[in-house]
C-alpha positions as CSV (number, residue, x, y, z in Angstrom):
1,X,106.3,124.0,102.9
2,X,103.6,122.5,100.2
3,X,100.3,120.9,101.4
4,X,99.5,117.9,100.1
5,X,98.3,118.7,96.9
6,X,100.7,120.6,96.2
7,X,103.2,118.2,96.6
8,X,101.1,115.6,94.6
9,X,100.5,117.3,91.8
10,X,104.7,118.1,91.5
11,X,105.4,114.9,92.0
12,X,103.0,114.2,88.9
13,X,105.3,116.5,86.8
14,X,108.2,114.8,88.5
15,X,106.8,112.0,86.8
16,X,106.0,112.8,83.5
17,X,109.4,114.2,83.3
18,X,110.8,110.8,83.5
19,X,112.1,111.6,86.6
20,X,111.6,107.7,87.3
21,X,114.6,105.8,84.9
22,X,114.2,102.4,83.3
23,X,115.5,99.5,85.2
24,X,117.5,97.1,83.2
25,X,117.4,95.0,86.3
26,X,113.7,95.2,87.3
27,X,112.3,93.2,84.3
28,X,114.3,90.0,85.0
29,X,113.1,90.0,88.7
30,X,110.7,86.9,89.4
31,X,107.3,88.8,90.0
32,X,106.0,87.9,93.6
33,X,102.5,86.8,94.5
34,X,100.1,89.6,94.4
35,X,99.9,91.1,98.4
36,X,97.0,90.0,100.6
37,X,96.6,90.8,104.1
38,X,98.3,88.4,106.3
39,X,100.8,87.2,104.0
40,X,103.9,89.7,104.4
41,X,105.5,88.3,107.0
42,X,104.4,87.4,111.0
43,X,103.5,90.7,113.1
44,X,102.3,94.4,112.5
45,X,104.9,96.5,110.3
46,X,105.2,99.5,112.3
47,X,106.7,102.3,109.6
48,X,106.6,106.1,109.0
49,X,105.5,107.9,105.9
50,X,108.0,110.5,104.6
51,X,106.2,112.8,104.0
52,X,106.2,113.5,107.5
53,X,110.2,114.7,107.1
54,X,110.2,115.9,103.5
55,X,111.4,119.3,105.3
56,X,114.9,117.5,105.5
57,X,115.0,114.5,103.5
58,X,116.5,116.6,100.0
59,X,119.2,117.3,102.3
60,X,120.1,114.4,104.2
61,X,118.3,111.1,102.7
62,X,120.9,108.7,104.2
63,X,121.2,110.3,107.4
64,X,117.4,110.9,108.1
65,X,117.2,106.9,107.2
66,X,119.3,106.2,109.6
67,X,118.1,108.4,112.1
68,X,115.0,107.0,111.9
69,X,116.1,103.3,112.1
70,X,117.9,104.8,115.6
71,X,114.3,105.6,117.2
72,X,113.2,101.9,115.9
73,X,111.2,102.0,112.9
74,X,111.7,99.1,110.5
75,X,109.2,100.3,107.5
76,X,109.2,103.5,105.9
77,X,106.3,104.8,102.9
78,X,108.1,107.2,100.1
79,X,106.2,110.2,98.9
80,X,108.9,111.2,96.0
81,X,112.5,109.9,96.2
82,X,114.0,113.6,96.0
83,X,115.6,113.0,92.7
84,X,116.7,109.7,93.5
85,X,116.9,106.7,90.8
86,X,115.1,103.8,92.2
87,X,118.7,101.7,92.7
88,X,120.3,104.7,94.6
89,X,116.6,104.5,96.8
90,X,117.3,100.4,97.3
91,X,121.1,100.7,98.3
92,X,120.0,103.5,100.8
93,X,117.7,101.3,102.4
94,X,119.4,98.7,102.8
95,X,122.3,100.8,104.1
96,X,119.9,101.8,106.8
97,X,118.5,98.3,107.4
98,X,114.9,99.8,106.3
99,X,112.5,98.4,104.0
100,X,110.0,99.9,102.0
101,X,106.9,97.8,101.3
102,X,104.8,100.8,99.7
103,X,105.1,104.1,97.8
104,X,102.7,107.2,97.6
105,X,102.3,108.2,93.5
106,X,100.2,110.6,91.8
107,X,97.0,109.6,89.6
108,X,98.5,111.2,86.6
109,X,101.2,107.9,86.6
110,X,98.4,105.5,86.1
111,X,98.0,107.1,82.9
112,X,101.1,108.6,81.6
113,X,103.8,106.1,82.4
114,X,102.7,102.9,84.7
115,X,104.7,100.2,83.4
116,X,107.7,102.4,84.0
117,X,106.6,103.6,87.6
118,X,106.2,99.8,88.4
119,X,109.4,99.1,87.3
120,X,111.0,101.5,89.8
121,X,108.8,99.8,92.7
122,X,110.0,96.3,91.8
123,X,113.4,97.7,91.8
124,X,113.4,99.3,95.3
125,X,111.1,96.4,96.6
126,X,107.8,98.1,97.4
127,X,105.1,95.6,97.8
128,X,102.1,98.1,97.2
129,X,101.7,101.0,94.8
130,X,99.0,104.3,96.7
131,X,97.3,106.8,94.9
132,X,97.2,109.6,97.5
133,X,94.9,112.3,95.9
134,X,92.0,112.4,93.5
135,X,92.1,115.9,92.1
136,X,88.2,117.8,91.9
137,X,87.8,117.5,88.3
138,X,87.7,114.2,88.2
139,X,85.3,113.9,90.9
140,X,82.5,116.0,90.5
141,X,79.8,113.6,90.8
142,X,79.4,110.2,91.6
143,X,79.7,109.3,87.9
144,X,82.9,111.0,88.2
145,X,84.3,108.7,91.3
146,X,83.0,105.8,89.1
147,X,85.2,106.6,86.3
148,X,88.1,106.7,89.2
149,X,87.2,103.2,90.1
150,X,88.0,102.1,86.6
151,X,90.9,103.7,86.2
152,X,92.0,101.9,89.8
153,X,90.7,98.6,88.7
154,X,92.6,98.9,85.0
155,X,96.0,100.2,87.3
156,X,95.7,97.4,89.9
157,X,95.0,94.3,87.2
158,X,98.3,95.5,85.4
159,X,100.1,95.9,88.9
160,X,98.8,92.3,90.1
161,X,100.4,91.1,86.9
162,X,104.1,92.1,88.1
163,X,103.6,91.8,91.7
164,X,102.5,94.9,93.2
165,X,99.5,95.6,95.1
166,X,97.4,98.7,94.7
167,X,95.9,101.2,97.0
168,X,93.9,104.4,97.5
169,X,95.0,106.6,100.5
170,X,91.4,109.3,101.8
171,X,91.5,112.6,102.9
172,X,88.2,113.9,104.7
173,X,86.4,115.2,101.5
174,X,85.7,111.5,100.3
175,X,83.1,111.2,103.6
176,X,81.3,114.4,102.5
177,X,77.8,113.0,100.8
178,X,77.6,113.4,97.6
179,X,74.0,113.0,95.4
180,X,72.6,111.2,98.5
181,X,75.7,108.4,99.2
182,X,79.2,108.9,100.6
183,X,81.7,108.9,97.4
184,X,84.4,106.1,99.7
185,X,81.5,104.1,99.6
186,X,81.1,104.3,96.2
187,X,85.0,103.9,95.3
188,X,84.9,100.9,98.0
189,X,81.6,99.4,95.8
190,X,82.7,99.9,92.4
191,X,86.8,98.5,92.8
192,X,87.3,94.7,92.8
193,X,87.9,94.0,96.2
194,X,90.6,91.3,94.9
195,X,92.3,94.3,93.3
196,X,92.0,97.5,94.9
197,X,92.9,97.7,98.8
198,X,92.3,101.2,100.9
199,X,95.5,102.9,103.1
200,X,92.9,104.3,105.3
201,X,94.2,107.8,107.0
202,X,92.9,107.1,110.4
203,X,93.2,111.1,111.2
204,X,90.9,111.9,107.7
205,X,88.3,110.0,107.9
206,X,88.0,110.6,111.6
207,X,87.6,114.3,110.3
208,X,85.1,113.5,108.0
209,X,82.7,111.6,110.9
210,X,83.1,108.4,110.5
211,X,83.9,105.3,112.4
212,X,87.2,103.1,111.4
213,X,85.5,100.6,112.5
214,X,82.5,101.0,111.0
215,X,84.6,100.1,107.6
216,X,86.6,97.6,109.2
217,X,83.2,95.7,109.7
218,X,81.5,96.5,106.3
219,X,84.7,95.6,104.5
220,X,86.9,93.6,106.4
221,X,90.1,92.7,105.1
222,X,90.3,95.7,102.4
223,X,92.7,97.8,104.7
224,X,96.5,96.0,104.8
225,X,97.7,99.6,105.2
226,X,96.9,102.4,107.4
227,X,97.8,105.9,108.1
228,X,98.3,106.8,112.2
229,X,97.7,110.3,112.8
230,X,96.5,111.8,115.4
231,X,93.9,114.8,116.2
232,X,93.9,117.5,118.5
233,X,91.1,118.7,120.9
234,X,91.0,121.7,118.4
235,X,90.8,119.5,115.0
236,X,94.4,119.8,114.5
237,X,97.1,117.2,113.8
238,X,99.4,116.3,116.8
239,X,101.6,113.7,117.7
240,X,100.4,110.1,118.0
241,X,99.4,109.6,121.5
242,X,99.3,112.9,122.5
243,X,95.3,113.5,120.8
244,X,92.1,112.1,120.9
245,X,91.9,109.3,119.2
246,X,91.5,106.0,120.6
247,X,94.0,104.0,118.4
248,X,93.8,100.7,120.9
249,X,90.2,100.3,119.4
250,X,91.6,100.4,116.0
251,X,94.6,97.9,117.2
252,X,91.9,95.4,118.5
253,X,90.7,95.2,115.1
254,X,93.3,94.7,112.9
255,X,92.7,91.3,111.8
256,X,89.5,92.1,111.0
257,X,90.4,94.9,108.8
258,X,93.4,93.1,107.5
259,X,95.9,95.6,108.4
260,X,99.6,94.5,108.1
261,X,101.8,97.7,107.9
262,X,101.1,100.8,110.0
263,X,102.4,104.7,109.1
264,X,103.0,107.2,111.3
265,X,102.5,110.5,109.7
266,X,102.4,114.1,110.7
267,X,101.5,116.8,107.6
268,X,103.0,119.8,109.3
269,X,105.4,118.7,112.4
270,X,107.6,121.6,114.3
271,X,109.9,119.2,114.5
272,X,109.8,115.9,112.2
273,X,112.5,113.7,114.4
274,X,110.9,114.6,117.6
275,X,107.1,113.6,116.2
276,X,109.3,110.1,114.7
277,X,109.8,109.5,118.2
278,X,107.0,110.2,120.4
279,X,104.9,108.7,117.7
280,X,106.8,105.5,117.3
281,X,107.1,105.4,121.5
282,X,103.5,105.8,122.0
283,X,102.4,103.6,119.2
284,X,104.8,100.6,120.3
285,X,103.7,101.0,123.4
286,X,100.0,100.2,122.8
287,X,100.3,97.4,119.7
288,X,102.9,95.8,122.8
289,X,100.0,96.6,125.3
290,X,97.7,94.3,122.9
291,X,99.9,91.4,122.2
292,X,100.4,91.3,125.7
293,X,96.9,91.6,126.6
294,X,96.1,88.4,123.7
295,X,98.4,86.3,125.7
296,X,97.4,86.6,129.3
């Protein structure tokens, strides 16, 4: 099974393929209001990045939709539609009584197709467009994660225009200093706040030392999407729930960090319906454990 990377970089070719049609029908949609935290709608969205199942999803989209609108999630986060046109992803959701309010795409599509990639995204419905992966040549320095912030800036101006929101999504390596500063400092400095929010991976930058919270309170509001992952005693991924970190901290914060929809994800589950479950149980469990505690 790919890593990451892997899987980026051939969804990039996907991509530049055209594997993404035109959609006669996106252009004459009324373009939404550009997302901001707090306005999608009245409680936490409580979804699961595919990724987590892209073991089974080429051979049963519908069904593993379903299935996973049995254990009770609502939202799911694409990562590649599996050679899916954007209409045939829509009528599967709906089907399944799922929405989608983001998408994970490659860097390459800012560059080599993005009016066509945000076509598809109106056409399925997402509401936010994530860059998941920087590759290292284009960040060997902190010039180098500069030049990323323009290219984020120039991608999320011509996204607000139709709509969409736009969003980077860390790993560990952005945490690691770099000539002196931390380079997700740098990204978060040089991006217009108004334009480019962060899907922080609550596992990664865990990994990489630092404090959720520590963000939440230097840049509060710039996080309307997260990642809920857990870790291990040994460092290694596991269920939500079943590790170490404390995601009742993170809950508590929300507001302040302007979260609104929340992925479970797992990189390398045994078994992808079984971590659905436990990690939608356990994470229900404490966002209800909050909302009751906020009403006593």
């Amino acid at each position: 099974m790919p890593n990451r990377r892997e899987f980026l970089h051939r969804l990039g070719a996907a991509l530049a393929l055209g594997a993404l049609p035109r959609c006669a029908d996106a252009s004459n949609s009324e373009p939404s209001p550009s997302p901001r935290p707090g306005e999608e709608g009245e409680g936490p969205g409580l979804g699961i990045q595919l990724y987590t199942l892209r073991g089974v999803l080429p051979q049963d989209f519908d069904g593993t939709l379903a299935r996973l609108a049995e254990i009770g999630y609502r939202e799911v986060e694409f990562a590649g539609y599996h050679g899916r046109e954007p209409a045939a992803v829509r009528a599967a959701l709906k089907e399944a009584g799922l929405a989608a309010p983001s998408a994970h795409v490659p860097i390459e599509a800012l560059e080599n197709d993005w009016p066509r990639t945000l076509e598809a995204a109106q056409t399925i419905g997402h509401r936010w467009l994530v860059v998941a992966w920087v590759p290292e040549a284009l960040r060997p320095d902190l010039d180098g994660w500069r030049r990323v912030a323009e290219r984020f800036n120039r991608a999320a101006a011509a996204a607000r225009e139709v709509g969409i929101g736009f969003a980077y999504h860390n790993h560990d390596f952005e945490f690691v200093p770099l000539e002196g500063r931390v380079p997700y400092d740098v990204l978060l400095e040089e991006t217009d706040p108004d334009l480019v929010r962060l899907e922080l991976d609550l596992y990664w930058i865990v990994k990489g030392g630092r404090d959720p919270l520590e963000y939440f309170q230097r840049f509060p509001g710039r996080f309307p999407l997260v990642h809920v992952k857990d870790m291990g005693e040994d460092g290694g991924m596991v269920d939500v729930g079943t590790g170490t970190i404390d995601f009742a901290r993170i809950i508590a914060r929300a507001e302040q960090a302007g979260i609104t929809h929340w992925f479970v994800e797992h990189d390398v589950p045994a078994d992808p319906f079984r971590t659905a479950r436990v990690s939608y149980e356990n994470l229900r469990a404490l966002m209800d454990a909050h909302a009751a505690s906020r009403t006593r």
